[in-house]
VEXDREN-2710 file (C-alpha; in Angstrom, 1 decimal):
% VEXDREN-2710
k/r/px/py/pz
1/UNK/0.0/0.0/0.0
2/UNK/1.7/3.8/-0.8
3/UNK/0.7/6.0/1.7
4/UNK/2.6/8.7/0.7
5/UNK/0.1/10.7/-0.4
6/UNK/-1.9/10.5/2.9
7/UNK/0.7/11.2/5.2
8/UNK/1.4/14.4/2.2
9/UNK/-2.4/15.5/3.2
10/UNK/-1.8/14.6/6.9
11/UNK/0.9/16.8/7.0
12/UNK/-1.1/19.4/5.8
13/UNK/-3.6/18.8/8.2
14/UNK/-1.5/18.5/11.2
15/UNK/0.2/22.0/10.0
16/UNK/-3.6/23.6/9.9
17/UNK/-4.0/22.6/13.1
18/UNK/-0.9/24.0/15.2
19/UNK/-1.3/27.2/13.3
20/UNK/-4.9/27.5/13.9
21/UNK/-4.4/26.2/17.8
22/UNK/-1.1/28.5/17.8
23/UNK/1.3/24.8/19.2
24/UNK/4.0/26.0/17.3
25/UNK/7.4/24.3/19.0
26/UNK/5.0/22.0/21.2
27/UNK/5.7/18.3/21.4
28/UNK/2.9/16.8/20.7
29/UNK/3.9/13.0/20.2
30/UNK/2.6/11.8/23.6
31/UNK/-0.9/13.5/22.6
32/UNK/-0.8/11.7/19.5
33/UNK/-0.2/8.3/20.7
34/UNK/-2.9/8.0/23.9
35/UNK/-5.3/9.6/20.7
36/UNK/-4.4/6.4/18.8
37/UNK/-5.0/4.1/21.9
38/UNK/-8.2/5.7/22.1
39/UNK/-9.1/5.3/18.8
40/UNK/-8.1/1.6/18.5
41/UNK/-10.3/1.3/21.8
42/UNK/-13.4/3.0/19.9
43/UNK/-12.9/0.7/17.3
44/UNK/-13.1/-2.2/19.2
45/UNK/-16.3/-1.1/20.2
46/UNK/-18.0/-0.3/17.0
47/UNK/-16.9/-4.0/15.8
48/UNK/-18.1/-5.3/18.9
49/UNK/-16.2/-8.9/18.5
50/UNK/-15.0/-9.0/22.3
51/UNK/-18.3/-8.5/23.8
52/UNK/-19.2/-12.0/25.1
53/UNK/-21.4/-10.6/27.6
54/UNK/-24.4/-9.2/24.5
55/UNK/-26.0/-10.8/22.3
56/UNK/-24.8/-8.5/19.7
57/UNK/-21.2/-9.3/18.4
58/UNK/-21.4/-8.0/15.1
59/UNK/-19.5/-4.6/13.8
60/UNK/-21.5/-1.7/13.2
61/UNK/-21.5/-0.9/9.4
62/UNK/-24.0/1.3/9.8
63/UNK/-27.1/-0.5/7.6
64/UNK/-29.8/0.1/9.5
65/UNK/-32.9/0.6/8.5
66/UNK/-34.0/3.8/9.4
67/UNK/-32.0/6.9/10.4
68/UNK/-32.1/10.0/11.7
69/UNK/-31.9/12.5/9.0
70/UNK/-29.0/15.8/9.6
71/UNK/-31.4/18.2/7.3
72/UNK/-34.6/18.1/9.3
73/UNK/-34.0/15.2/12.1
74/UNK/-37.2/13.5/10.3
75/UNK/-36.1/9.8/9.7
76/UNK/-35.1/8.0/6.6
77/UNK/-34.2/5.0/4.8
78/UNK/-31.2/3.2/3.3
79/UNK/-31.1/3.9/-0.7
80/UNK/-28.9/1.9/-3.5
81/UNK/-26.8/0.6/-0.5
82/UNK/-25.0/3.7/-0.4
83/UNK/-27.2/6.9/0.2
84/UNK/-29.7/7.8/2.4
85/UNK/-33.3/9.5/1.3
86/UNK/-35.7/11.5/4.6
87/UNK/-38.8/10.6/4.3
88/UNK/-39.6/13.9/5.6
89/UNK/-37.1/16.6/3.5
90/UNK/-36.5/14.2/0.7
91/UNK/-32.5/15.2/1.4
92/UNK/-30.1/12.8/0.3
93/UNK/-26.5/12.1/2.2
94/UNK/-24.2/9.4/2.3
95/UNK/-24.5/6.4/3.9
96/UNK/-22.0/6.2/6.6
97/UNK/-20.5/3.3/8.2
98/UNK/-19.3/3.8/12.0
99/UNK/-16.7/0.9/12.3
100/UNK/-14.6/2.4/9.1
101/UNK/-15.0/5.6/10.3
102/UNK/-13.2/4.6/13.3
103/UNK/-10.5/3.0/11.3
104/UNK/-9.7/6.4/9.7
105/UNK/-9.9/7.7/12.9
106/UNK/-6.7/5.5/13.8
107/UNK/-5.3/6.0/10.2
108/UNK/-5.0/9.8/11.0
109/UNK/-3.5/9.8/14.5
110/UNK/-0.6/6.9/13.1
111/UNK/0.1/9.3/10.1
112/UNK/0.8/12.1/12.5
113/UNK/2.8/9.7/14.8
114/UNK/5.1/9.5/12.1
115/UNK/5.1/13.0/10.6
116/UNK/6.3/13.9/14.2
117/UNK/8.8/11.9/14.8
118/UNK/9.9/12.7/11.1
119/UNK/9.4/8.4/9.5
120/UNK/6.7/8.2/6.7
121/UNK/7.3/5.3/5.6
122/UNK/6.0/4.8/1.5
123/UNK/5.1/2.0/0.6
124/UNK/3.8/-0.6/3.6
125/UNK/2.4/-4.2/3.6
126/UNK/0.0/-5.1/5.7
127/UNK/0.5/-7.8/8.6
128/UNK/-1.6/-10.4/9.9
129/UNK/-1.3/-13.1/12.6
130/UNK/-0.6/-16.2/11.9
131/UNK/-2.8/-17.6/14.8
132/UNK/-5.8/-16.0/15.9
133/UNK/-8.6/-13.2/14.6
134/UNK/-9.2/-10.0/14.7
135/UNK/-9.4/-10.1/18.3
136/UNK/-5.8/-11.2/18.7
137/UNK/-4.8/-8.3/15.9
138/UNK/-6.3/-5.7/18.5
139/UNK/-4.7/-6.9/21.4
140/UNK/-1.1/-7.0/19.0
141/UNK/-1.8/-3.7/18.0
142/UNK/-2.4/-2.6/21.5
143/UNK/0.7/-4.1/22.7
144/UNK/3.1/-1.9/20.2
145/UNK/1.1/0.8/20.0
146/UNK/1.9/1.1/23.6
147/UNK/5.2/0.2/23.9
148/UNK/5.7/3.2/21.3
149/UNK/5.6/6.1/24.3
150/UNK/8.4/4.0/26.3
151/UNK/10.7/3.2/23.1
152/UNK/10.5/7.6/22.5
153/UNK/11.3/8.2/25.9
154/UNK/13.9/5.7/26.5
155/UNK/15.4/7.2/22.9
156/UNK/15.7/10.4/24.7
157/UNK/17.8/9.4/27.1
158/UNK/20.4/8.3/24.8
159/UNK/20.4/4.8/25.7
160/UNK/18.7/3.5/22.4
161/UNK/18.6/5.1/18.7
162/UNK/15.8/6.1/17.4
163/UNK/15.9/3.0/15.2
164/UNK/14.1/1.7/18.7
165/UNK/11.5/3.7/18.3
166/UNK/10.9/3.2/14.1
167/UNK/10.8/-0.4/14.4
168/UNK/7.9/-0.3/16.7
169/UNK/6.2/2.4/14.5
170/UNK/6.3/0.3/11.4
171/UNK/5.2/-2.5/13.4
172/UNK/1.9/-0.5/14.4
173/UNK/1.7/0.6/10.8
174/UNK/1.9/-2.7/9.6
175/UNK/-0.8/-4.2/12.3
176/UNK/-3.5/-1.4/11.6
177/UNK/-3.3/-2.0/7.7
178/UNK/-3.3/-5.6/8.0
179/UNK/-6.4/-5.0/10.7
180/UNK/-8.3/-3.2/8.4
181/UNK/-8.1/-6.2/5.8
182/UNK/-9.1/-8.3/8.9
183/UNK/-12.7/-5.6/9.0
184/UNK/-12.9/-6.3/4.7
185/UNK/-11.9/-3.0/3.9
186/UNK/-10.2/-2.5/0.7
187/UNK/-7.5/0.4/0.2
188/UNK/-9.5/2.4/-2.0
189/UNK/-12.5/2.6/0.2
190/UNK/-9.7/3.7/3.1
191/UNK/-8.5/6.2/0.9
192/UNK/-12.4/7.8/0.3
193/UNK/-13.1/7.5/3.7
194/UNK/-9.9/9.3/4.8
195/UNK/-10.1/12.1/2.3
196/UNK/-14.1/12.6/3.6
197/UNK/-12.6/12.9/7.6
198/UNK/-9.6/15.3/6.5
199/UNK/-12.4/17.7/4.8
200/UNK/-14.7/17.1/7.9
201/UNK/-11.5/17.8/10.1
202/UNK/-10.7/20.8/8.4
203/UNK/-14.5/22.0/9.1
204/UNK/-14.1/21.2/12.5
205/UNK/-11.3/23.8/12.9
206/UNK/-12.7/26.3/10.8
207/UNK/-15.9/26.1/12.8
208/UNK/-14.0/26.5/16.5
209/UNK/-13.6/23.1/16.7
END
């Protein structure tokens, strides 16, 4: 997968952001990675797989029948699969689908990881365990996205190189592509998504976000 044109946008976006917020010289790596463990929790949650306790496992894509329109709050109906019509407004919007939104959610945060600790990797293949689901991809995830805060501060200190800290990075990289495979997303619908929640982001800041 090339992502170097998302991580050309992210950095774009990231730029926005500090000017608009005025965190010029701030260090905001720590920021960014609890944001990603947040995200990768949220995401857990919209695919539901974990929760052995309801009677409702299955990830939220978002198809359900009826919806509360964003034009008039009257309540519509799935259309082609892909667009929603209000029974009330007769507005049309697209369809949206919770669990990839979350994924692109993640995507963002691990594309600012590594604008900001200056590694954007190009070109990235995804990786999947060899044992175990999805559910063992989160908790792999988890693992290294945690383990990158201590590999950046232990780099400080001079007692690793950075290298440390990059190998654990690509690693993350790797696990949240190869997740996203795991959820049947393909790369192009990855792509759309992400270039609808960088336009949404941007809105956000322009509207005092």
């Amino acid at each position: 997968m090339n992502l170097t044109p998302l991580f050309e946008k992210q950095r774009q976006l990231d730029q926005y952001i500090i000017e608009k917020k005025g965190l010029e010289g701030q260090d905001l790596l720590l920021n960014k990675i609890l944001a990603l463990q947040v995200e990768i929790g949220e995401l857990a949650n919209e695919w539901r797989g974990f929760k052995h306790w309801s009677d409702n496992q299955k990830p939220k894509h978002g198809y359900e029948p009826l919806i509360d329109c964003d034009k008039c709050g009257g309540k519509g109906f799935w259309f082609s699969g892909e667009r929603i019509h209000c029974q009330k407004c007769k507005q049309t919007g697209k369809v949206t689908n919770p669990l990839l939104e979350e994924f692109v959610d993640c995507l963002h945060f691990i594309l600012s990881i590594g604008i900001e600790t200056w590694h954007e990797p190009g070109l990235v293949e995804p990786l999947k365990p060899k044992k175990g689901g999805v559910l063992q991809q989160f908790l792999v995830l988890n693992k290294h996205v945690g383990s990158m805060s201590f590999a950046w501060s232990v780099d400080e200190a001079g007692n690793f190189t950075t290298a440390n800290f990059y190998e654990r990075y690509d690693h993350s990289l790797k696990l949240l592509l190869g997740l996203g495979e795991m959820l049947e997303f393909t790369f192009d619908e990855i792509v759309q998504a992400y270039n609808e929640k960088w336009e949404e982001n941007i809105r956000r800041q322009n509207a005092g976000y």
